[in-house]
C-alpha positions as CSV (number, residue, x, y, z in Angstrom):
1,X,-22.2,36.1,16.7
2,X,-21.6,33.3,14.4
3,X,-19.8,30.0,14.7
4,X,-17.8,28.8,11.6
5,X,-16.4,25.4,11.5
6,X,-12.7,25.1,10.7
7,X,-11.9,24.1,7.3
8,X,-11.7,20.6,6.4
9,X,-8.0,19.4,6.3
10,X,-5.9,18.0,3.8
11,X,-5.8,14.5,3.9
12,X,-2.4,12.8,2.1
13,X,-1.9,9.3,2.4
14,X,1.0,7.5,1.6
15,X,2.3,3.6,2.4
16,X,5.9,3.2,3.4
17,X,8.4,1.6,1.0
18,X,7.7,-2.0,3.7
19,X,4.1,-1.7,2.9
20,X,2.4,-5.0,2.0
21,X,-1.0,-6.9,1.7
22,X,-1.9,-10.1,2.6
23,X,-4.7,-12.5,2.6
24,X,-5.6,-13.6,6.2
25,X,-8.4,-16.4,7.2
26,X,-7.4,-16.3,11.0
27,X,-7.6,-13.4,13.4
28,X,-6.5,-13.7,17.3
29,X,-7.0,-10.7,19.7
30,X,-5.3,-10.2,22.9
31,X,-6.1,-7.3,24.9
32,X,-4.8,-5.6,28.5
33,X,-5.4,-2.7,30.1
34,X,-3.4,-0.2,27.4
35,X,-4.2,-2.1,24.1
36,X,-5.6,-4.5,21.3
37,X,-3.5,-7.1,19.7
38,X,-4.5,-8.4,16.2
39,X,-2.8,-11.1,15.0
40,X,-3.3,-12.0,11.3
41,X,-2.6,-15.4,9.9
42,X,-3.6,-18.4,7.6
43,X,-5.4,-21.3,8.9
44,X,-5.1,-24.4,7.3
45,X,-6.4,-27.9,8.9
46,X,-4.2,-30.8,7.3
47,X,-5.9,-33.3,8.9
48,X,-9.4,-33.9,11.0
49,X,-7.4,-33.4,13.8
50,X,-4.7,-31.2,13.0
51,X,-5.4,-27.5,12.7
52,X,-2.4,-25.1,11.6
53,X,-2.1,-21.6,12.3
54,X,1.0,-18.9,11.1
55,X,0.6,-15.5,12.4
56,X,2.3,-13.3,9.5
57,X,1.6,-10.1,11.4
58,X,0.5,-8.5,14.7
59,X,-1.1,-5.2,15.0
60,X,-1.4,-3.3,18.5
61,X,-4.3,-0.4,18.5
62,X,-5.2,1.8,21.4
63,X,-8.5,1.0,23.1
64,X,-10.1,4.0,21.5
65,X,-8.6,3.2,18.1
66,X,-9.9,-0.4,18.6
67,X,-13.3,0.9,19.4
68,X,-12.9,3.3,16.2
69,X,-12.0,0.1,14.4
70,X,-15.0,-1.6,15.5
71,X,-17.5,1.1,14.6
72,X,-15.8,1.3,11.0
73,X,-16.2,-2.4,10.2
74,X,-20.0,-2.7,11.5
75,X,-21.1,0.2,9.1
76,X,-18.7,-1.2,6.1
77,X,-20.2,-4.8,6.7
78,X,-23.9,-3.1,6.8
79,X,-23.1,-1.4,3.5
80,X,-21.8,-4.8,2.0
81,X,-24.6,-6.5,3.0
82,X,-27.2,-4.1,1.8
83,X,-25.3,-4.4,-1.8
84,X,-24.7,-8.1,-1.6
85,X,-26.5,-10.0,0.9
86,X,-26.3,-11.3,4.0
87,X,-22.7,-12.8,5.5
88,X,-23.4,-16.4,6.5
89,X,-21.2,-17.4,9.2
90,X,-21.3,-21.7,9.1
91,X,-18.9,-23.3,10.7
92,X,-16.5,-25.8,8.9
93,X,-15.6,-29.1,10.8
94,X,-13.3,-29.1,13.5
95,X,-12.5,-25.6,13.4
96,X,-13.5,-21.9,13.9
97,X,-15.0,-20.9,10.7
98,X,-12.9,-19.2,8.3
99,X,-11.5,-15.7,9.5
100,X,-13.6,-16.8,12.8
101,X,-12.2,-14.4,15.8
102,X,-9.9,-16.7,18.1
């Protein structure tokens, strides 16, 4: 007896006519026992002591999908780096460090 995987399925991907992209430099995450929260937004600081943050869009994932998320971006950021060089995370004064994790 022989096992035969399943074929591969069809993959179509389409955006919805609200689709949009955006440029963010600050990322907040919430969690609880049923999901992540991503929040995406700019950070700008005005002043030495004024930091300004506008959340443009939130984005709730599963735990699993989070975890899924997670795995994706360490093996995308491994590939970058073995193309381009190493990420350097400095800090800038004041405030978390561009697209820093809140």
């Amino acid at each position: 007896m022989s096992f035969q995987a399943p074929p591969a399925a069809k993959l179509n991907i389409a955006n919805t006519a609200d689709y949009r992209e955006n440029y963010a430099n600050s990322l907040q995450v919430r969690m609880s026992l049923y999901d992540f929260l991503l929040m995406f937004g700019t950070f700008s600081q005005t002043t030495p002591d004024t930091v300004n943050i506008v959340n443009f869009q939130g984005v709730y994932l599963s735990p699993q999908n989070a975890k899924i998320l997670a795995n994706l971006l360490t093996q995308h950021i491994q590939q970058y780096e073995a193309t381009f060089g190493e990420i350097h995370l400095e800090p800038s004064g004041g405030g978390p460090a561009p697209g820093q994790v809140q």
